[in-house]
PyMOL Python script that loads the backbone (N, CA, C, O; Angstrom):
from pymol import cmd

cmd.read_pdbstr("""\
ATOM      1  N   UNK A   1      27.052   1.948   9.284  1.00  0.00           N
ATOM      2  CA  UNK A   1      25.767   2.194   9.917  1.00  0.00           C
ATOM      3  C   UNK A   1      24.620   1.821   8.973  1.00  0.00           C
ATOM      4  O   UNK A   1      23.710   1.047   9.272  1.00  0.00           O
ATOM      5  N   UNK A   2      24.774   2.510   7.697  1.00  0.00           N
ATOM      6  CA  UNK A   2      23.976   2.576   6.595  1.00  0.00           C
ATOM      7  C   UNK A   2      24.002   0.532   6.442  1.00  0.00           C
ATOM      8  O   UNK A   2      22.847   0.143   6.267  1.00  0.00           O
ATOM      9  N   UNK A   3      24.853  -0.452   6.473  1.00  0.00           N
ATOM     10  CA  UNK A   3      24.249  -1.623   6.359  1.00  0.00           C
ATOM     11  C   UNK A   3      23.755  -2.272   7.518  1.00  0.00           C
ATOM     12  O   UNK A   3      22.784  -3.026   7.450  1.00  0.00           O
ATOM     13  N   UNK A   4      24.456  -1.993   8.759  1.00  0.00           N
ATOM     14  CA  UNK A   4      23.684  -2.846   9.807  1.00  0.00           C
ATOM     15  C   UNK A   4      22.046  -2.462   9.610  1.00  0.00           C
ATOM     16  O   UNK A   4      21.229  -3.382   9.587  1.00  0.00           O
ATOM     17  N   UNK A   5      21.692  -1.320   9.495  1.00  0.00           N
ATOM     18  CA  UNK A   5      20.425  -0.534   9.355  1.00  0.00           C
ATOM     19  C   UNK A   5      19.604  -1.524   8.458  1.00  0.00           C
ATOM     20  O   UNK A   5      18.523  -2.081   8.650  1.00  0.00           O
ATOM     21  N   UNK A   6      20.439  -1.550   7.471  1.00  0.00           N
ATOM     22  CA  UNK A   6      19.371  -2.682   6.323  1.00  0.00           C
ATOM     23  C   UNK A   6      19.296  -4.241   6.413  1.00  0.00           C
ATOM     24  O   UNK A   6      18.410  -4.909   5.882  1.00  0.00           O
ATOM     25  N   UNK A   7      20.564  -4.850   7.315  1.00  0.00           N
ATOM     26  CA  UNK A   7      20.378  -6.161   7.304  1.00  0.00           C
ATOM     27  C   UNK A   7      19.972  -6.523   8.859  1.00  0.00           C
ATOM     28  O   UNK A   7      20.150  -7.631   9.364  1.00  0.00           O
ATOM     29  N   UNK A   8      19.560  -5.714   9.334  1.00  0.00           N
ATOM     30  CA  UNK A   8      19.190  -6.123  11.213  1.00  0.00           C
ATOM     31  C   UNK A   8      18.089  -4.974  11.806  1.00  0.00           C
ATOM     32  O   UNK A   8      18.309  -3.852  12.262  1.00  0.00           O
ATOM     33  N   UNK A   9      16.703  -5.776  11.597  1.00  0.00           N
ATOM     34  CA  UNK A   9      15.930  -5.140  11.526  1.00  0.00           C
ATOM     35  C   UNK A   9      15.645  -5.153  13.219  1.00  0.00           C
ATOM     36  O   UNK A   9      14.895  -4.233  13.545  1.00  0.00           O
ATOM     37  N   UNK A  10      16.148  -6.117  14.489  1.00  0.00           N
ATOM     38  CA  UNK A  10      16.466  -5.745  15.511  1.00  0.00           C
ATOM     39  C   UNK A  10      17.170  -4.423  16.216  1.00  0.00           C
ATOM     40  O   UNK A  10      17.124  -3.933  17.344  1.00  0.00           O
ATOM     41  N   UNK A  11      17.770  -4.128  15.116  1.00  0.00           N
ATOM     42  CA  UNK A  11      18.845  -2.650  15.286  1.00  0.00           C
ATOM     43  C   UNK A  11      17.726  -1.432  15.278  1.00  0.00           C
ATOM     44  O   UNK A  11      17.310  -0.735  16.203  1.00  0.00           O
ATOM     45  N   UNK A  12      17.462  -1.448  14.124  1.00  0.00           N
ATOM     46  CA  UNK A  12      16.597  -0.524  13.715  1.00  0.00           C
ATOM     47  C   UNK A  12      15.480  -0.434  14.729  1.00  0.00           C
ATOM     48  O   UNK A  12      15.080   0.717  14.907  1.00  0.00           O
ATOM     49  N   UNK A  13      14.854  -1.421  15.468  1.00  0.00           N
ATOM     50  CA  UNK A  13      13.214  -1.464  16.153  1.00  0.00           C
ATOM     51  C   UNK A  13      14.220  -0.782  17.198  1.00  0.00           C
ATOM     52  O   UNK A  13      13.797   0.320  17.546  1.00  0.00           O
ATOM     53  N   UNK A  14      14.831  -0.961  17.497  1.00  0.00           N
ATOM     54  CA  UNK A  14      15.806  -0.995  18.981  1.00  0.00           C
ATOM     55  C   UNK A  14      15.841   0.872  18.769  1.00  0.00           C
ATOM     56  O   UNK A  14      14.809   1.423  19.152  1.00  0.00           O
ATOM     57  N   UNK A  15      16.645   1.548  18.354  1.00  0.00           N
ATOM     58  CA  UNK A  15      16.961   2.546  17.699  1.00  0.00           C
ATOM     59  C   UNK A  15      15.892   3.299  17.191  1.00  0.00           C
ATOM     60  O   UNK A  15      16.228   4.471  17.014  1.00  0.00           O
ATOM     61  N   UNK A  16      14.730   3.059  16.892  1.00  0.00           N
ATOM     62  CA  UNK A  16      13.317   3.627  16.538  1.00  0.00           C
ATOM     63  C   UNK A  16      12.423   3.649  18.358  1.00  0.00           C
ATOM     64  O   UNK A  16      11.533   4.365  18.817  1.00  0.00           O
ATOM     65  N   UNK A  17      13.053   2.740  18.816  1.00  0.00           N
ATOM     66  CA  UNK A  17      12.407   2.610  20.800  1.00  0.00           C
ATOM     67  C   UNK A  17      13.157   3.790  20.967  1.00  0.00           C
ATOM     68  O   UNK A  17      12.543   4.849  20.835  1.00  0.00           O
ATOM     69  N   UNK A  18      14.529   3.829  21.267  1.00  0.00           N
ATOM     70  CA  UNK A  18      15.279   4.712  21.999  1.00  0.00           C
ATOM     71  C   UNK A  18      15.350   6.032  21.402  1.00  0.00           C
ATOM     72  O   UNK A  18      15.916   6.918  22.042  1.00  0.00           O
ATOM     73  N   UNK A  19      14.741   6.343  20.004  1.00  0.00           N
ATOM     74  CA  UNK A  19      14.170   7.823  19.968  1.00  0.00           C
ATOM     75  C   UNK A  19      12.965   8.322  20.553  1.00  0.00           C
ATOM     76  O   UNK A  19      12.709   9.381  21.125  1.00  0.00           O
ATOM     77  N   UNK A  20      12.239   7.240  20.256  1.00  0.00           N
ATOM     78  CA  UNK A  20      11.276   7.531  21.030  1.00  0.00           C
ATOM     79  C   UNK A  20      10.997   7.768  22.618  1.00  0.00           C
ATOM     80  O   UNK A  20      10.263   8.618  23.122  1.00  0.00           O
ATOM     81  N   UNK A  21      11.721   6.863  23.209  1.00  0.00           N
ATOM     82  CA  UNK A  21      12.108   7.107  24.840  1.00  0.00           C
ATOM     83  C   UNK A  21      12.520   8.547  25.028  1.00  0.00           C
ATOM     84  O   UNK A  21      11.961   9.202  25.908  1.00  0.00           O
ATOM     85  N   UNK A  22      13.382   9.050  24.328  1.00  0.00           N
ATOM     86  CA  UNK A  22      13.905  10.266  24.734  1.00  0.00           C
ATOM     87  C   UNK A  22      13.451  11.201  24.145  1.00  0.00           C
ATOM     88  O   UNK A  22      13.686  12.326  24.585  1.00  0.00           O
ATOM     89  N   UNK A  23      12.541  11.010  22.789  1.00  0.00           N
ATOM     90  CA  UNK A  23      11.675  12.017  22.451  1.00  0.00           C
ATOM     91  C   UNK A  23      10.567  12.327  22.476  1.00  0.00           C
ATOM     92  O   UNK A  23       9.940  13.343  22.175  1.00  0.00           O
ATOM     93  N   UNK A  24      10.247  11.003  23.016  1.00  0.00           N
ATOM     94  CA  UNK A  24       8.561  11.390  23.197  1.00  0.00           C
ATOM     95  C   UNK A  24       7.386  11.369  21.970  1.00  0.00           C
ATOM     96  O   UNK A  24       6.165  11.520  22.006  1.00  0.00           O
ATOM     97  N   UNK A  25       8.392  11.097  20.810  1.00  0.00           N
ATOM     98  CA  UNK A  25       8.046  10.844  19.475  1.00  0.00           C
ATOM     99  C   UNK A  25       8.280  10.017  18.927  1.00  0.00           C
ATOM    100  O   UNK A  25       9.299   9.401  19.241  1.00  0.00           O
ATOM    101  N   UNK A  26       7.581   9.620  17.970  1.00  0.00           N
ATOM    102  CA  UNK A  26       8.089   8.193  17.590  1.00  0.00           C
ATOM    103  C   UNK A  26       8.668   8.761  15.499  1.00  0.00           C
ATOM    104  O   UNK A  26       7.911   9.232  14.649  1.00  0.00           O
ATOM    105  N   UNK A  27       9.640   8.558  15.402  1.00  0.00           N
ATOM    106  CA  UNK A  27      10.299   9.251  14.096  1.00  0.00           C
ATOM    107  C   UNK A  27      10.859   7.961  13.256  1.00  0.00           C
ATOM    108  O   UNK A  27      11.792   7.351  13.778  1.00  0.00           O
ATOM    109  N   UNK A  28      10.382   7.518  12.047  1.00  0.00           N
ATOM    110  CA  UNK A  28      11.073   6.857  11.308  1.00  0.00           C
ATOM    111  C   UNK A  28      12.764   6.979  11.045  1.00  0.00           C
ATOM    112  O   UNK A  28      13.426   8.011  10.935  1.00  0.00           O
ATOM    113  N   UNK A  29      13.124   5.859  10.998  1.00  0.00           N
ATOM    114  CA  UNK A  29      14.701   5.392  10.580  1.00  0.00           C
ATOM    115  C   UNK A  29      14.623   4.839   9.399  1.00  0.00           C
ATOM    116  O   UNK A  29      13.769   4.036   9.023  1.00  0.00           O
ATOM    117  N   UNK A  30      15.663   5.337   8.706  1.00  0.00           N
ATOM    118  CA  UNK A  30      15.563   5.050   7.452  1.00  0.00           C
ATOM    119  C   UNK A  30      16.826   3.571   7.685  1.00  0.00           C
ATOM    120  O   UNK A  30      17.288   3.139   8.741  1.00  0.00           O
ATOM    121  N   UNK A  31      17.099   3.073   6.158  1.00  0.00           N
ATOM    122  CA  UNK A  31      16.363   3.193   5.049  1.00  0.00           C
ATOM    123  C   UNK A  31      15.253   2.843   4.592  1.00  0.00           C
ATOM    124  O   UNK A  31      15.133   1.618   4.627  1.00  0.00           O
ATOM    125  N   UNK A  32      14.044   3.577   4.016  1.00  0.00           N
ATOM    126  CA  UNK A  32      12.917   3.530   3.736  1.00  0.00           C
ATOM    127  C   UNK A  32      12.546   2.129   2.562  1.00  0.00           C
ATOM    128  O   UNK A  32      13.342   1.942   1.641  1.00  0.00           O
ATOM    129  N   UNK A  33      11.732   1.533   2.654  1.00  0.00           N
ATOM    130  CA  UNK A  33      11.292   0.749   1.816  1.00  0.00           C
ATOM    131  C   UNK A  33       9.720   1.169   1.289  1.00  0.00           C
ATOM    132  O   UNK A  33       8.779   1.163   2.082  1.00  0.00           O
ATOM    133  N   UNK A  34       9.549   1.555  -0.225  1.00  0.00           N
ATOM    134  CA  UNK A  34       8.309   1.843  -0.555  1.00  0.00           C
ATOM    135  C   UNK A  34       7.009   0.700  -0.267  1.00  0.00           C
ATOM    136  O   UNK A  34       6.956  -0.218  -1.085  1.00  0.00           O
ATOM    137  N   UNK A  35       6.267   0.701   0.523  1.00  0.00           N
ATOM    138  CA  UNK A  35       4.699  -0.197   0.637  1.00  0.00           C
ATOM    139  C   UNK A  35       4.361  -0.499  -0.708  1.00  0.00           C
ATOM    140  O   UNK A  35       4.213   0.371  -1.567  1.00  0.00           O
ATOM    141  N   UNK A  36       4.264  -1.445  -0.862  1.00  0.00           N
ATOM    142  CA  UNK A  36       3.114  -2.418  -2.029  1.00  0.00           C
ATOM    143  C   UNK A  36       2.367  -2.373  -2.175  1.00  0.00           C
ATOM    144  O   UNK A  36       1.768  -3.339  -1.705  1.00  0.00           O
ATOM    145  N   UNK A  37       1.534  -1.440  -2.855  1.00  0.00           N
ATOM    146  CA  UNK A  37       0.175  -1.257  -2.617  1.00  0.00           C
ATOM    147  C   UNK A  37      -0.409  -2.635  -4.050  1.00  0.00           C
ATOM    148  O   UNK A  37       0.250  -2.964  -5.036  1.00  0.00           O
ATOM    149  N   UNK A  38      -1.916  -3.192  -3.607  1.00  0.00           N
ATOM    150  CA  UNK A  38      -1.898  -3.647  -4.457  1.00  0.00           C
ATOM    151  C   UNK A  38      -2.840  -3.027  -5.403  1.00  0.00           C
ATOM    152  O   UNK A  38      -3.689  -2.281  -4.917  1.00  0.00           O
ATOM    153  N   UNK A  39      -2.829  -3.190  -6.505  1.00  0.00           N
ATOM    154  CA  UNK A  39      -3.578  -2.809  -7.923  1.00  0.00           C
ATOM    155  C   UNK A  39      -4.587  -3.073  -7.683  1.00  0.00           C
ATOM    156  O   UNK A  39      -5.180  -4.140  -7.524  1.00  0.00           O
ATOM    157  N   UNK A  40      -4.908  -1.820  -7.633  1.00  0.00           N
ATOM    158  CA  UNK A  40      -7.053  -2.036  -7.854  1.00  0.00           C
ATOM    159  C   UNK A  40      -7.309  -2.342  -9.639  1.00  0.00           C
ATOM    160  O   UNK A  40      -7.011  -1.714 -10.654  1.00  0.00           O
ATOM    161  N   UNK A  41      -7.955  -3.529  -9.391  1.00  0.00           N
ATOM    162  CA  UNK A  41      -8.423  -3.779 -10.820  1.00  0.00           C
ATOM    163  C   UNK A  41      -9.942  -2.715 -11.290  1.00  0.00           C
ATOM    164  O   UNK A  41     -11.041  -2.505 -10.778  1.00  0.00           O
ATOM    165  N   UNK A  42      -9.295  -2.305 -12.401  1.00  0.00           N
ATOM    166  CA  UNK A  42     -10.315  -1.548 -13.024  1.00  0.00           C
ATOM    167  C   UNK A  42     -11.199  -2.105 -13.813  1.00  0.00           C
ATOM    168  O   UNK A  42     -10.719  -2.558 -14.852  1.00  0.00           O
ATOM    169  N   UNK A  43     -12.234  -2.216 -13.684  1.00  0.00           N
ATOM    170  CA  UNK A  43     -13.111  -2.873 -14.893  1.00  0.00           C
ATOM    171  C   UNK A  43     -12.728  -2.400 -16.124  1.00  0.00           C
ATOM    172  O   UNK A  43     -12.078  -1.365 -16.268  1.00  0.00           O
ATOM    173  N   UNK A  44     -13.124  -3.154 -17.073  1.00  0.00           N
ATOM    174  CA  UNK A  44     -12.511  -3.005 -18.637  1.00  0.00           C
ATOM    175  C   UNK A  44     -13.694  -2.116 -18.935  1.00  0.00           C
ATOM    176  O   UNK A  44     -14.746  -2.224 -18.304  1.00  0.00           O
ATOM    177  N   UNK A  45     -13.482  -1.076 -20.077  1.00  0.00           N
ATOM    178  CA  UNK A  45     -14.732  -0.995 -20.990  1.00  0.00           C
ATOM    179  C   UNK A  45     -15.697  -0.938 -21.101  1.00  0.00           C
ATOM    180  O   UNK A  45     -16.488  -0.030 -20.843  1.00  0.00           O
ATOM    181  N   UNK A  46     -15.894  -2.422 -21.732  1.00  0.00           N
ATOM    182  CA  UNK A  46     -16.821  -3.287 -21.993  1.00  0.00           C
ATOM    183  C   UNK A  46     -17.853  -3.640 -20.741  1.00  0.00           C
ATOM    184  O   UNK A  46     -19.037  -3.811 -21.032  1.00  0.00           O
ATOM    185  N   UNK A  47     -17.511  -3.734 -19.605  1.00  0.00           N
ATOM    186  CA  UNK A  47     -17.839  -4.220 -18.674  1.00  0.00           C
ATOM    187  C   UNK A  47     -18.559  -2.950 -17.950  1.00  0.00           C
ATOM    188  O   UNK A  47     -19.432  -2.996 -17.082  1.00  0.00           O
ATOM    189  N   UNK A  48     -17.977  -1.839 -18.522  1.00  0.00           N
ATOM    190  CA  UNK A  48     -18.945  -0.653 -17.488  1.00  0.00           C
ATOM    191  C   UNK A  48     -20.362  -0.508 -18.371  1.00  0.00           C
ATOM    192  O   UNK A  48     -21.572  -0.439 -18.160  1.00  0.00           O
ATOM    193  N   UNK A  49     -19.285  -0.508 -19.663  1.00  0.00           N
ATOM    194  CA  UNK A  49     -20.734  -0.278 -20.894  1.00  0.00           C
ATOM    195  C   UNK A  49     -21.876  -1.331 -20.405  1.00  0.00           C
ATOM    196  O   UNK A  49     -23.072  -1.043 -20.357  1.00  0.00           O
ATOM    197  N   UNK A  50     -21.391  -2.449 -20.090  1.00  0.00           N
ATOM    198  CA  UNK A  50     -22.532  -3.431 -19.900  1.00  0.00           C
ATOM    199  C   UNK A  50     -23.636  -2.587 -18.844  1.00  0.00           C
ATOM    200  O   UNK A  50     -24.805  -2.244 -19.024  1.00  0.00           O
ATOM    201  N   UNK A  51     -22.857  -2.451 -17.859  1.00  0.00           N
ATOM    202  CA  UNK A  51     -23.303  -1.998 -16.241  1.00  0.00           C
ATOM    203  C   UNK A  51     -24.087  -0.941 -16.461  1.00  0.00           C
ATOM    204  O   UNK A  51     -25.179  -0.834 -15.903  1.00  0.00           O
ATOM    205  N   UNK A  52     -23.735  -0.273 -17.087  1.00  0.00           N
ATOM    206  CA  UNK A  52     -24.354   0.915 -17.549  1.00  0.00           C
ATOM    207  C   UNK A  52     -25.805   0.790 -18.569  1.00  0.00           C
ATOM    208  O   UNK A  52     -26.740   1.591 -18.564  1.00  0.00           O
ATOM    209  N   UNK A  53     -25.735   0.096 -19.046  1.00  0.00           N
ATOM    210  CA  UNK A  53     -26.398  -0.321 -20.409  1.00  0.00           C
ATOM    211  C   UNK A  53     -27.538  -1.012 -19.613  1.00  0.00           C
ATOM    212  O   UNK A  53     -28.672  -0.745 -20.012  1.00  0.00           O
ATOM    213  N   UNK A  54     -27.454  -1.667 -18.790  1.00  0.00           N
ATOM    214  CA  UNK A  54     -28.223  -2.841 -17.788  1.00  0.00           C
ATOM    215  C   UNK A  54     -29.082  -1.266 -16.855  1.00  0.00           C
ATOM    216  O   UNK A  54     -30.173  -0.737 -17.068  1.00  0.00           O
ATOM    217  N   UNK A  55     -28.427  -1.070 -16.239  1.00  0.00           N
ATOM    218  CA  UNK A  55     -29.132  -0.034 -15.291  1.00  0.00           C
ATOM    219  C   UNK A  55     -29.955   1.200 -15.877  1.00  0.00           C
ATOM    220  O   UNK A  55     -30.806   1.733 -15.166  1.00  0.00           O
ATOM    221  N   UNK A  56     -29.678   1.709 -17.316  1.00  0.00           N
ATOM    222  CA  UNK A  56     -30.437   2.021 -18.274  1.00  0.00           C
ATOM    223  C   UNK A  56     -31.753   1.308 -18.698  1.00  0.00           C
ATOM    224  O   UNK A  56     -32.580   1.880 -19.408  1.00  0.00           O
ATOM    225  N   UNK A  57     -31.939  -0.113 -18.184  1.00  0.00           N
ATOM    226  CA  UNK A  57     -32.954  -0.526 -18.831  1.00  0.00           C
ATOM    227  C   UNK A  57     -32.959  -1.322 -20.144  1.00  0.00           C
ATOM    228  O   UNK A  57     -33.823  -2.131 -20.482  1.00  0.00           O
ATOM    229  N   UNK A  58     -31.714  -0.922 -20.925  1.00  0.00           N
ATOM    230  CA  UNK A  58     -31.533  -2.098 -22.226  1.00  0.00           C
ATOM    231  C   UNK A  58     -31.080  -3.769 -21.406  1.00  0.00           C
ATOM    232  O   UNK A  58     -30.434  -4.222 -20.461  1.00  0.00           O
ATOM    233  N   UNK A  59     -31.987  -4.212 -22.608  1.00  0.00           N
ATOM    234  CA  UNK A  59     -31.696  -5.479 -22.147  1.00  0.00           C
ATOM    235  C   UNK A  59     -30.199  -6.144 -22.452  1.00  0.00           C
ATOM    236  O   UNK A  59     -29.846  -5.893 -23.604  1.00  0.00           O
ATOM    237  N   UNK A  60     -29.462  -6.747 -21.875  1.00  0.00           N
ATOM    238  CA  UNK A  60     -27.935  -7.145 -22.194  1.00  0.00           C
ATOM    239  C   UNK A  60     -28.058  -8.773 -22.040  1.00  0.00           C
ATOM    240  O   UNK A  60     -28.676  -9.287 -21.107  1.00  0.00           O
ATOM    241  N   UNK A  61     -27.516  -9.386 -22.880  1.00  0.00           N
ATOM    242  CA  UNK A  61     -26.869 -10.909 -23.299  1.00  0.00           C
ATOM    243  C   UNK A  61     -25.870 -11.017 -23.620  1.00  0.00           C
ATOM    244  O   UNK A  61     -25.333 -10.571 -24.635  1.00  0.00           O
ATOM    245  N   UNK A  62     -25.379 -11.747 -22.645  1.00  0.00           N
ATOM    246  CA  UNK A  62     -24.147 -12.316 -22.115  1.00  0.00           C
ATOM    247  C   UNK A  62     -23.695 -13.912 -22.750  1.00  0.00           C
ATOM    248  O   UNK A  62     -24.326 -14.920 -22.430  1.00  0.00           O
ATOM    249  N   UNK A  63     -23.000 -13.930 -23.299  1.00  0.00           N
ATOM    250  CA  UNK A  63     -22.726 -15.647 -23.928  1.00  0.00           C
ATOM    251  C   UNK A  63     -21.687 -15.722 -23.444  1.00  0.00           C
ATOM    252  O   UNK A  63     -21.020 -16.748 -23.570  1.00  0.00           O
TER     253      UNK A  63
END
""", "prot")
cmd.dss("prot")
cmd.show_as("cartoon", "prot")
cmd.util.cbc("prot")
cmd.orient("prot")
């Protein structure tokens, strides 16, 4: 069960319908795969200090 589940993702949609038909709910089937979230880039440092430094009013130069 446990491989048709992972290699036939027809099975699974099929089987995620027919709980739902009869439950009225819609309930995940495993096996679960974790989402990808992607990486929020954080500004460095340097780069807030700038931001910061700028909106303060010091003057900043950039080369």
């Amino acid at each position: 069960f446990l491989e048709m589940m992972r290699s036939n993702d027809f099975t699974r949609q099929s089987l995620k319908r027919a709980i739902a038909e009869v439950t009225g709910a819609r309930y995940g089937v495993g096996p679960y795969t974790a989402e990808k979230k992607p990486a929020a880039e954080e500004p460095s440092p340097l780069e807030s200090l700038l931001k910061e430094a700028e909106g303060r009013g010091i003057p900043v130069t950039r080369e």
